[in-house]
Kinemage of the C-alpha trace (Angstrom):
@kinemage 1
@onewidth
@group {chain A} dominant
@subgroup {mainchain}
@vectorlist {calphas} color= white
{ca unk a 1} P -108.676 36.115 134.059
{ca unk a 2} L -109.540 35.934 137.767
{ca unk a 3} L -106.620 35.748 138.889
{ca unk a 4} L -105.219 38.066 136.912
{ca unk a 5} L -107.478 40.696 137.931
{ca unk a 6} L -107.211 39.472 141.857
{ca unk a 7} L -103.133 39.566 141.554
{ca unk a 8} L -103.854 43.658 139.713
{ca unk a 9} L -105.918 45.097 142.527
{ca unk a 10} L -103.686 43.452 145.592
{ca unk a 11} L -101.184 45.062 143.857
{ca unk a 12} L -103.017 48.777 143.649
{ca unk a 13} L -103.750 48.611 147.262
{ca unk a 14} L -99.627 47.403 148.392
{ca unk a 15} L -98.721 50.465 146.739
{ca unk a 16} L -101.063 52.928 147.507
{ca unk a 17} L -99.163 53.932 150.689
{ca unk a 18} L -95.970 53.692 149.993
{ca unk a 19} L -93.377 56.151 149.016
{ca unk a 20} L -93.818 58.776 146.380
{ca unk a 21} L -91.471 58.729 143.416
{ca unk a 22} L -89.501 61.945 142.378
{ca unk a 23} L -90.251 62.948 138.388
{ca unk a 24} L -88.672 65.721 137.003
{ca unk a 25} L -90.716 69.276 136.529
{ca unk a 26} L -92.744 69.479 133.861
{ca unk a 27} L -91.361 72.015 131.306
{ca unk a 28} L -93.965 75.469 131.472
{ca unk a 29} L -93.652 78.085 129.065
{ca unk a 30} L -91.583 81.424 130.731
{ca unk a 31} L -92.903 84.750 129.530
{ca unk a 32} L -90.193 86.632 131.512
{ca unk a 33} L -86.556 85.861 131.702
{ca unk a 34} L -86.813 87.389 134.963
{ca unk a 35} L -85.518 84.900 138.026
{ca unk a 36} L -87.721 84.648 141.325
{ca unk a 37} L -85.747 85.265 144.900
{ca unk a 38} L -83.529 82.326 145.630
{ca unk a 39} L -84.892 81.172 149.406
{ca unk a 40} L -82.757 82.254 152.341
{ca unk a 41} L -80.112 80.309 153.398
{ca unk a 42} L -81.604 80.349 156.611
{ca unk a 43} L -84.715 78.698 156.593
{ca unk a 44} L -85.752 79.494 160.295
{ca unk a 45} L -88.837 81.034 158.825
{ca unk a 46} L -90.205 77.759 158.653
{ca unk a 47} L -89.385 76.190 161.661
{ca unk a 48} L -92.583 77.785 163.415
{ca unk a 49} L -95.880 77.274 163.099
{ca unk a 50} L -98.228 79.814 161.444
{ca unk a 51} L -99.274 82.788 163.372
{ca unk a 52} L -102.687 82.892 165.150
{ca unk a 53} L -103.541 86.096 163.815
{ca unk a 54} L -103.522 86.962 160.057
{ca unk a 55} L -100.146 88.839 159.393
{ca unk a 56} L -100.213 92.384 157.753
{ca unk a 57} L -98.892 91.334 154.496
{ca unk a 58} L -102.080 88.986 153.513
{ca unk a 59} L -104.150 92.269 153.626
{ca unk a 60} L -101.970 93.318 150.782
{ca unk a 61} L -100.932 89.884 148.620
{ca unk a 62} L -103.569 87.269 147.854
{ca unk a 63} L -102.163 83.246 147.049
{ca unk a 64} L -103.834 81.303 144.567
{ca unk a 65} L -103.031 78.158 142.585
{ca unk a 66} L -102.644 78.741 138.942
{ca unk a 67} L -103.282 76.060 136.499
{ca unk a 68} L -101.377 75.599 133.195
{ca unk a 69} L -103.384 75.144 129.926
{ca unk a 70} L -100.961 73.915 127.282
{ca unk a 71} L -101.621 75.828 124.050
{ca unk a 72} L -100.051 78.063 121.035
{ca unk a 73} L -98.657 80.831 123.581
{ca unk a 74} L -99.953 79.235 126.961
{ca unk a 75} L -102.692 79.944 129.187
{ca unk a 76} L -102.819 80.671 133.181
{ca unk a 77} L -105.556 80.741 135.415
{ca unk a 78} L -106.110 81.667 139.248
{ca unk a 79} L -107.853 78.318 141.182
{ca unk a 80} L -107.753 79.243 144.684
{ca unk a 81} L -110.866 77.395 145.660
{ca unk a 82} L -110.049 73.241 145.030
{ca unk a 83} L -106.461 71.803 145.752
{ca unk a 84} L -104.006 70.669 143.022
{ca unk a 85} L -102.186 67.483 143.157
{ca unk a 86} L -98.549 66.706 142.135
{ca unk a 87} L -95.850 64.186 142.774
{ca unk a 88} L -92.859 64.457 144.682
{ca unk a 89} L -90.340 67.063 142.443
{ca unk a 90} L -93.170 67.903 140.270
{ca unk a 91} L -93.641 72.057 139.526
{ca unk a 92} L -97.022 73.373 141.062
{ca unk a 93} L -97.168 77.284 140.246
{ca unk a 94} L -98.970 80.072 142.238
{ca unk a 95} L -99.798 83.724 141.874
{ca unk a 96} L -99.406 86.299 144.178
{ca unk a 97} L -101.805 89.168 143.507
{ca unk a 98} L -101.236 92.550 144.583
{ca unk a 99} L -105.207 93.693 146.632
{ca unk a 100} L -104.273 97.392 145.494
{ca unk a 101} L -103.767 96.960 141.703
{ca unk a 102} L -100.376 97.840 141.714
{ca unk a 103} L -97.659 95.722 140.981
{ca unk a 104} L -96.984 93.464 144.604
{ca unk a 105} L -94.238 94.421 146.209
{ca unk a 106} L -92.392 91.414 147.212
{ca unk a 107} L -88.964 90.180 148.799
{ca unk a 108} L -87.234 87.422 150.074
{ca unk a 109} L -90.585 84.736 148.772
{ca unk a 110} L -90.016 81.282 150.893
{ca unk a 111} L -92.123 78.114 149.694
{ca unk a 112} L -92.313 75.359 152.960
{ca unk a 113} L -94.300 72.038 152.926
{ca unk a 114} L -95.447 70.123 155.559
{ca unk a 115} L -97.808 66.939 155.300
{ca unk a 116} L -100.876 67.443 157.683
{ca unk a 117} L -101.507 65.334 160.083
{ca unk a 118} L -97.399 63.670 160.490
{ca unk a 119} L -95.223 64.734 162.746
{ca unk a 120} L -92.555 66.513 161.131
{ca unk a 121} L -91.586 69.875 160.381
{ca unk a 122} L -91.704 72.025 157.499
{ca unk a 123} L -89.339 71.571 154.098
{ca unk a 124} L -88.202 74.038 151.949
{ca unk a 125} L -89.356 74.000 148.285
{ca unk a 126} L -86.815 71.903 145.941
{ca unk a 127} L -84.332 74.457 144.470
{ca unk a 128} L -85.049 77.981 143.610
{ca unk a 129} L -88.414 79.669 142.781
{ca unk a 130} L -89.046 80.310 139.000
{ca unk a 131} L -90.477 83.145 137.767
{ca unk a 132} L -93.369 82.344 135.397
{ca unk a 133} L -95.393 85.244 134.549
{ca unk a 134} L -95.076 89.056 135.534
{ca unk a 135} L -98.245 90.976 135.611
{ca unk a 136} L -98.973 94.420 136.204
{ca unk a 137} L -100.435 93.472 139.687
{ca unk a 138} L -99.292 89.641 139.905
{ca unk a 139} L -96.567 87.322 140.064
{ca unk a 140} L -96.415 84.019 139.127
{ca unk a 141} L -94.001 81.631 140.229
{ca unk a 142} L -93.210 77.864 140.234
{ca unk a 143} L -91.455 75.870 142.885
{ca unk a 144} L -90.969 72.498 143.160
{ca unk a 145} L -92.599 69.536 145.606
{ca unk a 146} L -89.442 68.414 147.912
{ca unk a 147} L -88.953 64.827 148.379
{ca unk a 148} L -91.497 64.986 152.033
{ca unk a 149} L -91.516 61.904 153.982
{ca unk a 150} L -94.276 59.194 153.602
{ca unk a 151} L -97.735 59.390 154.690
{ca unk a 152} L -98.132 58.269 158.669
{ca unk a 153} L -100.696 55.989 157.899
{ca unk a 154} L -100.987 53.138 155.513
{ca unk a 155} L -104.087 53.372 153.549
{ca unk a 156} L -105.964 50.662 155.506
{ca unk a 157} L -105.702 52.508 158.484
{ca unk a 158} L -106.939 55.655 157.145
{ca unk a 159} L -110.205 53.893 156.151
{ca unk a 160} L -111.125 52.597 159.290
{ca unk a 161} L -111.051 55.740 160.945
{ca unk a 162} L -106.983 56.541 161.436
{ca unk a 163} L -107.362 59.863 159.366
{ca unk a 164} L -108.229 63.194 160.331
{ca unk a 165} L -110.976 64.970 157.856
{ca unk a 166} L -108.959 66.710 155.782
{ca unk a 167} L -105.459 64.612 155.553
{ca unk a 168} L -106.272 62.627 152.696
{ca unk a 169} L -108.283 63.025 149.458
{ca unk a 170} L -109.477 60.500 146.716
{ca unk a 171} L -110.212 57.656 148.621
{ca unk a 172} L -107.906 58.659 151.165
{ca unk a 173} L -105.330 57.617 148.773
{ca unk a 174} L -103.532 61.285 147.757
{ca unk a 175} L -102.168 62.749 151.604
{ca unk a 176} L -102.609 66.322 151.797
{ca unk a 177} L -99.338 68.780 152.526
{ca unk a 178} L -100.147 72.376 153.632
{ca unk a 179} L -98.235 74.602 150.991
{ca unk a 180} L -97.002 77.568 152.916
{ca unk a 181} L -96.149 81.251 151.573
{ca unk a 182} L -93.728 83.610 152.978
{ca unk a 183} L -92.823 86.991 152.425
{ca unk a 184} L -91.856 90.249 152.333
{ca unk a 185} L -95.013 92.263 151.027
{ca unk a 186} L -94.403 96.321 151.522
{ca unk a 187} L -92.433 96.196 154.582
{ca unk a 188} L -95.536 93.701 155.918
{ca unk a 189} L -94.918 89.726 156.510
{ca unk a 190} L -96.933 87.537 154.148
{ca unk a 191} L -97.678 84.114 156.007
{ca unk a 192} L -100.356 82.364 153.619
{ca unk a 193} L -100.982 78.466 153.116
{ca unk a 194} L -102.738 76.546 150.280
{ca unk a 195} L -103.753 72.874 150.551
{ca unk a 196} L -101.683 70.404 148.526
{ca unk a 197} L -102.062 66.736 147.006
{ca unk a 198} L -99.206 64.514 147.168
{ca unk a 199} L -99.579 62.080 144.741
{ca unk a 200} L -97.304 59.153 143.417
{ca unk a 201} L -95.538 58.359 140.211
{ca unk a 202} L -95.601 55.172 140.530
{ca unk a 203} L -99.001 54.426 141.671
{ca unk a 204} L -100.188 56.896 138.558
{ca unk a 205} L -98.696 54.563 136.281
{ca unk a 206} L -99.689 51.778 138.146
{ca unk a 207} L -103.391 52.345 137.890
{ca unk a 208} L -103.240 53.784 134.387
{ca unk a 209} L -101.954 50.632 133.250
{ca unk a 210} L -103.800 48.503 134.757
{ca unk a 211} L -107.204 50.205 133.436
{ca unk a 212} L -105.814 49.821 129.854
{ca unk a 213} L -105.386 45.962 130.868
{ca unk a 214} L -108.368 45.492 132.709
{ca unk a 215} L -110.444 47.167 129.636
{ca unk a 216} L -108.210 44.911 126.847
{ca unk a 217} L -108.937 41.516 128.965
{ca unk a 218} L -112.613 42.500 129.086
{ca unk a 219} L -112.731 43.108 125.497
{ca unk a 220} L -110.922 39.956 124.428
{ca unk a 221} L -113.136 38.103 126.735
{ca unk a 222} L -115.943 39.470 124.842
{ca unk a 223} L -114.352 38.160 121.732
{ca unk a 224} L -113.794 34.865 122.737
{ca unk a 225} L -117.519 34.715 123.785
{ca unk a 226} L -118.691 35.651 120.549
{ca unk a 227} L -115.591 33.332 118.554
{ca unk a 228} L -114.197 35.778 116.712
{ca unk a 229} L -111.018 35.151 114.906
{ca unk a 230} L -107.405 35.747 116.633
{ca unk a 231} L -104.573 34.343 118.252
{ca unk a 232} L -103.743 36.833 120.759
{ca unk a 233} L -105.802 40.037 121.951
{ca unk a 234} L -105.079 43.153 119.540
{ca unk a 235} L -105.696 40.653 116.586
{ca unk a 236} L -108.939 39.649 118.099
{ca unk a 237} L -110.247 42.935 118.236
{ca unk a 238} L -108.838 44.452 115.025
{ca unk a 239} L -110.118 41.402 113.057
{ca unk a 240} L -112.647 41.590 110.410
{ca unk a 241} L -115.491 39.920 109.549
{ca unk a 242} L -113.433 37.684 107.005
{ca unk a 243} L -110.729 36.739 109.598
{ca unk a 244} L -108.285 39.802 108.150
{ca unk a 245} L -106.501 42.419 110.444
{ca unk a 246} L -107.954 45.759 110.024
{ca unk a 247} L -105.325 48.437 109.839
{ca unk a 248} L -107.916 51.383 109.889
{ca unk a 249} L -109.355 49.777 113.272
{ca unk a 250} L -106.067 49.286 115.044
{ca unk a 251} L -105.427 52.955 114.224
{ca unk a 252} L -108.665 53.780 115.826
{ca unk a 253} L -107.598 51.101 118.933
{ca unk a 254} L -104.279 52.664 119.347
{ca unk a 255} L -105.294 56.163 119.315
{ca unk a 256} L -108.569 55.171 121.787
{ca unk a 257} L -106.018 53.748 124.098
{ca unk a 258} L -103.711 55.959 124.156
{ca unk a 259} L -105.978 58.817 124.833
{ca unk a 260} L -108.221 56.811 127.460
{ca unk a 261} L -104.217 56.083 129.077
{ca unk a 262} L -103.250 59.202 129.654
{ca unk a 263} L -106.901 60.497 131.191
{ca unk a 264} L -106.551 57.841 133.358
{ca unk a 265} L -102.714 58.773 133.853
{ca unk a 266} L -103.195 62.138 134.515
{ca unk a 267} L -106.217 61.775 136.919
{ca unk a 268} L -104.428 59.999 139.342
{ca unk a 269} L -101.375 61.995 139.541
{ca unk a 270} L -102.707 65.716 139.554
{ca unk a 271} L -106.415 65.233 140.464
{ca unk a 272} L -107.870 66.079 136.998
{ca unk a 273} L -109.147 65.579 133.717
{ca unk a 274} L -106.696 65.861 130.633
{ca unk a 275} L -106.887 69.038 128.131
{ca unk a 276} L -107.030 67.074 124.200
{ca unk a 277} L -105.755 69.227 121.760
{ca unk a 278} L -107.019 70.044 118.788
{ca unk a 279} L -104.882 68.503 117.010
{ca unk a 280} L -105.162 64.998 118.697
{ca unk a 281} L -109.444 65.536 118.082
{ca unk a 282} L -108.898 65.955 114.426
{ca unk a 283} L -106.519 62.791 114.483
{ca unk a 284} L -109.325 60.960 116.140
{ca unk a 285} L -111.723 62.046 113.480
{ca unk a 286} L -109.004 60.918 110.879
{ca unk a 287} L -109.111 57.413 112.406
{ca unk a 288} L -112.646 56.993 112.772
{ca unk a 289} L -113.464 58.244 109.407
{ca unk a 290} L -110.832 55.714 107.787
{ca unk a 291} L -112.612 52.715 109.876
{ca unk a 292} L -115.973 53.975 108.830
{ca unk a 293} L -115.303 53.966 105.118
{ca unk a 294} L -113.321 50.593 105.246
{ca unk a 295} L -116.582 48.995 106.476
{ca unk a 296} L -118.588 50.697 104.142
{ca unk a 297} L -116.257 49.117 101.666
{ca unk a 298} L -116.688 45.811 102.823
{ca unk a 299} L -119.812 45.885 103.248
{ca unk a 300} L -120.551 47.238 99.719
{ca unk a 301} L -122.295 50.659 100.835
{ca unk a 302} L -119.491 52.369 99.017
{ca unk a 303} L -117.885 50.725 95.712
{ca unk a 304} L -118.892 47.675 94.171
{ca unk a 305} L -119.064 44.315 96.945
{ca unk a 306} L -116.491 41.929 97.399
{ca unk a 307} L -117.535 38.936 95.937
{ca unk a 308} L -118.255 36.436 98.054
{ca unk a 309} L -116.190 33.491 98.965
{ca unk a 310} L -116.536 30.085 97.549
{ca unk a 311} L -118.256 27.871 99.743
{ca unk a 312} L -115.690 25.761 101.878
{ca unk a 313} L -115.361 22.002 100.924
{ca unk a 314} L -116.991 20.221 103.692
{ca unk a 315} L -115.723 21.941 107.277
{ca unk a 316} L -112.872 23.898 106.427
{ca unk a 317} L -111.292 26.382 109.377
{ca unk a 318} L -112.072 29.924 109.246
{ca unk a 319} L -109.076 32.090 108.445
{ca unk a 320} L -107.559 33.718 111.426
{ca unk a 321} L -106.084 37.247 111.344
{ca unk a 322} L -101.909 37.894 110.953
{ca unk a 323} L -99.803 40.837 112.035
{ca unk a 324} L -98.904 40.352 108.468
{ca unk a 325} L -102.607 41.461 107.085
{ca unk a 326} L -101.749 44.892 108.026
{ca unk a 327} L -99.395 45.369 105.237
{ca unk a 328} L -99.456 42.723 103.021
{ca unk a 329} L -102.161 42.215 100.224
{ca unk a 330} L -103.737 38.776 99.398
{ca unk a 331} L -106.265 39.584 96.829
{ca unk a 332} L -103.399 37.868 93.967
{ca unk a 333} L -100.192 37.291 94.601
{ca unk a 334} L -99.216 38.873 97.886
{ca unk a 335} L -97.148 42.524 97.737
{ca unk a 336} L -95.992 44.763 100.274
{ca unk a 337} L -98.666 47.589 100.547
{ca unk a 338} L -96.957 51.066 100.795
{ca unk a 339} L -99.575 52.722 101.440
{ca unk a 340} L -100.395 50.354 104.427
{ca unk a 341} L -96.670 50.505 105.343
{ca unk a 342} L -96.948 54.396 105.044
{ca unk a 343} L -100.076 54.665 106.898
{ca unk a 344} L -98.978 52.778 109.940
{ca unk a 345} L -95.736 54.184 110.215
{ca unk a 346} L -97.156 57.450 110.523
{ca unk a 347} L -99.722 56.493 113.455
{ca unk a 348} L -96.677 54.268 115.436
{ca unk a 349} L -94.963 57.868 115.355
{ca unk a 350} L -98.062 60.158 116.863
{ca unk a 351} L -98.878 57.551 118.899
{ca unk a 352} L -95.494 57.692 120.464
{ca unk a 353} L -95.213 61.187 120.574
{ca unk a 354} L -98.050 61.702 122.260
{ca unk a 355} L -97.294 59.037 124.825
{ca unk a 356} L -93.656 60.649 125.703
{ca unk a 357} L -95.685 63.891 126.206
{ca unk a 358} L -98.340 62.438 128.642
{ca unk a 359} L -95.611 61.106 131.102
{ca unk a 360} L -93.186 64.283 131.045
{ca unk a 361} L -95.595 67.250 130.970
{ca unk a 362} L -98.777 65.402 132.144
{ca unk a 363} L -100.765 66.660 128.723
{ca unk a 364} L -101.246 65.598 125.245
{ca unk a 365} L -99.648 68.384 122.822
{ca unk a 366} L -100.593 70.366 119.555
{ca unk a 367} L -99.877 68.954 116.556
{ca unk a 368} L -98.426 71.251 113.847
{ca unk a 369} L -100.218 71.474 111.385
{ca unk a 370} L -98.351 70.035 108.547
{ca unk a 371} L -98.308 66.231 110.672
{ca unk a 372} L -101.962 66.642 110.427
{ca unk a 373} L -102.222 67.216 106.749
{ca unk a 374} L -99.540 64.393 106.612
{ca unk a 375} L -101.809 62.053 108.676
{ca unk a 376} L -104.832 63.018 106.125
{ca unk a 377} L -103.150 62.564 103.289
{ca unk a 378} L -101.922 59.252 104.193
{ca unk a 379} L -105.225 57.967 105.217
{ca unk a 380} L -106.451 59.335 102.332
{ca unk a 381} L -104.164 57.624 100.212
{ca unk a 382} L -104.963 54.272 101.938
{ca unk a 383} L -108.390 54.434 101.402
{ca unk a 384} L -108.748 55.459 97.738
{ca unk a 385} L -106.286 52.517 97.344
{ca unk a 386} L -108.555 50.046 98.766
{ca unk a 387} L -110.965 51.268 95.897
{ca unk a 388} L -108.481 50.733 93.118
{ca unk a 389} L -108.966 46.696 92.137
């Protein structure tokens, strides 16, 4: 295990500084079919650098980040004090506010990036702006991260000192770009910059992964320590206390991970923690409840106790759990459980759903509610069979 674990962190810090990897946008709910300014053909706006003094048109427009809560209708809110992280041809989206209270009067918008601290010169944004959200005295757009050049420095550089304060952020892992904002505001130029997180793709994944690895291996070697029954690691920790495979507790495994996955997935690539939805919550509940009751079962809190097994002739070998436990009865002759089948059919499908979601929109969605009276039902339907004898 060692080595395993040796082999998984040389490879996190090899690809800490390398390239970025372009993903497509993620997909944000439009409340206006309106379409933002296409950028000027012309991009000599951003060959210089900012101006010295403030330009007349950030007395009248204010910048801010806005994040994107995922919900029924969608949620945005103004974050001008922290900076946001995204990947290489991921969507960040900003508001510009009107100081006045009237609705901003804007032309010709420009989006340039620049990493700090390389020497290069600005990029345009990737494609045209998107209009987002129209306000009575605010605009919001989205614009997408262009494929910028790597960082200067490798990351073992920028430990030892090769970094200026305020290139790099989380461990001096994420380089920052300078997100620049120009503009037509009322006949005044708008010249406004926001700090900006590069992240990576690939590292994202990387890392996510390798948590969900690192936390199976230490619970299998927990296992081992304490002999319980399995031949690989999910049966080890789904098994039961008889040597069967649990299918209420590799519900509750899968969902865990999956969950604990994407936190870790979405940290890493945009800086912060992951909005669970509702639904996903009561899906949780509808796992652990199921695992709860099938160990009250077992141990004859709830229903009548098993009754317990002969005692072995001389040394005989413990049972060991099968993939085949999870839907095939062995009290009698053995059947195909449906509602096992049923029940874990059900869970492979959220579970996958939820997965696809995490790594193209970077959240975990609403369920509708008819999946989660589905999901109930089901789990409702397994248990009450494990009552019938």
């Amino acid at each position: 295990m060692r080595n395993v674990l040796a082999r998984l962190l040389g490879l996190l810090l090899l690809l800490a500084p390398a390239p970025l990897l372009a993903q497509p946008a993620a997909p944000v709910t439009t409340t206006s079919p309106a379409t933002a300014p296409t950028p000027a053909s012309a991009d000599s706006r951003c060959l210089g650098d900012p101006p010295s003094a403030v330009p007349p048109g950030n007395a009248r427009v204010t910048v801010s980040w806005t994040a994107f809560s995922p919900g029924a209708a969608g949620t945005w809110r103004p974050d001008a004090s922290t900076a946001i992280w995204q990947p290489r041809g991921g969507e960040v989206l900003f508001t510009l506010t009107s100081l006045d209270g009237t609705a901003p009067s804007l032309r010709d918008v420009l989006v340039c990036f620049r990493l700090r601290g390389a020497m290069q010169g600005w990029t345009t944004a990737f494609g045209p702006l998107r209009t987002v959200q129209i306000g009575p005295n605010a605009i919001t757009y989205g614009a997408r991260v262009p494929d910028l050049p790597p960082a200067a420095e490798n990351w073992f550089r920028r430990v030892v000192g090769g970094a200026q304060a305020g290139e790099y952020a989380g461990l001096w892992i994420v380089p920052i770009a300078d997100f620049r904002v120009l503009g037509d505001a009322g006949g005044a130029r708008l010249d406004a910059m926001l700090p900006l997180g590069i992240t990576s793709l690939s590292f994202s994944t990387l890392v996510s992964v390798a948590g969900v690895v690192l936390a199976l291996a230490v619970l299998y070697g927990f296992g081992r320590r304490r002999a319980v029954p399995g031949s690989d690691v999910v049966l080890t920790l789904i098994s039961t206390r008889d040597g069967h495979a649990s299918l209420s507790q590799l519900q509750m495994l899968v969902w865990t991970f999956v969950v604990g996955w994407g936190g870790a997935y979405v940290m890493a690539l945009k800086g912060d923690l992951i909005e669970v939805s509702m639904g996903t919550l009561i899906l949780l509940g509808i796992s652990g409840v199921a695992a709860l009751a099938t160990k009250a079962k077992e141990a004859g809190v709830i229903g009548a106790a098993p009754p317990p097994p002969p005692p072995p002739p001389g040394q005989a070998a413990p049972r060991f759990p099968a993939w085949s436990d999870l839907v095939v009865t062995d009290n009698g002759p053995a059947t195909i459980d449906m509602t096992r089948l049923q029940m874990l059919f059900f869970t492979a499908i959220g579970a996958v759903f939820v997965t696809l979601k995490i790594l193209t929109s970077q959240h975990i969605p609403e369920f509708p509610d008819n999946f989660l009276l589905l999901m109930g039902i089901s789990n409702g339907v397994y248990l009450t069979a494990k009552f019938i004898p």
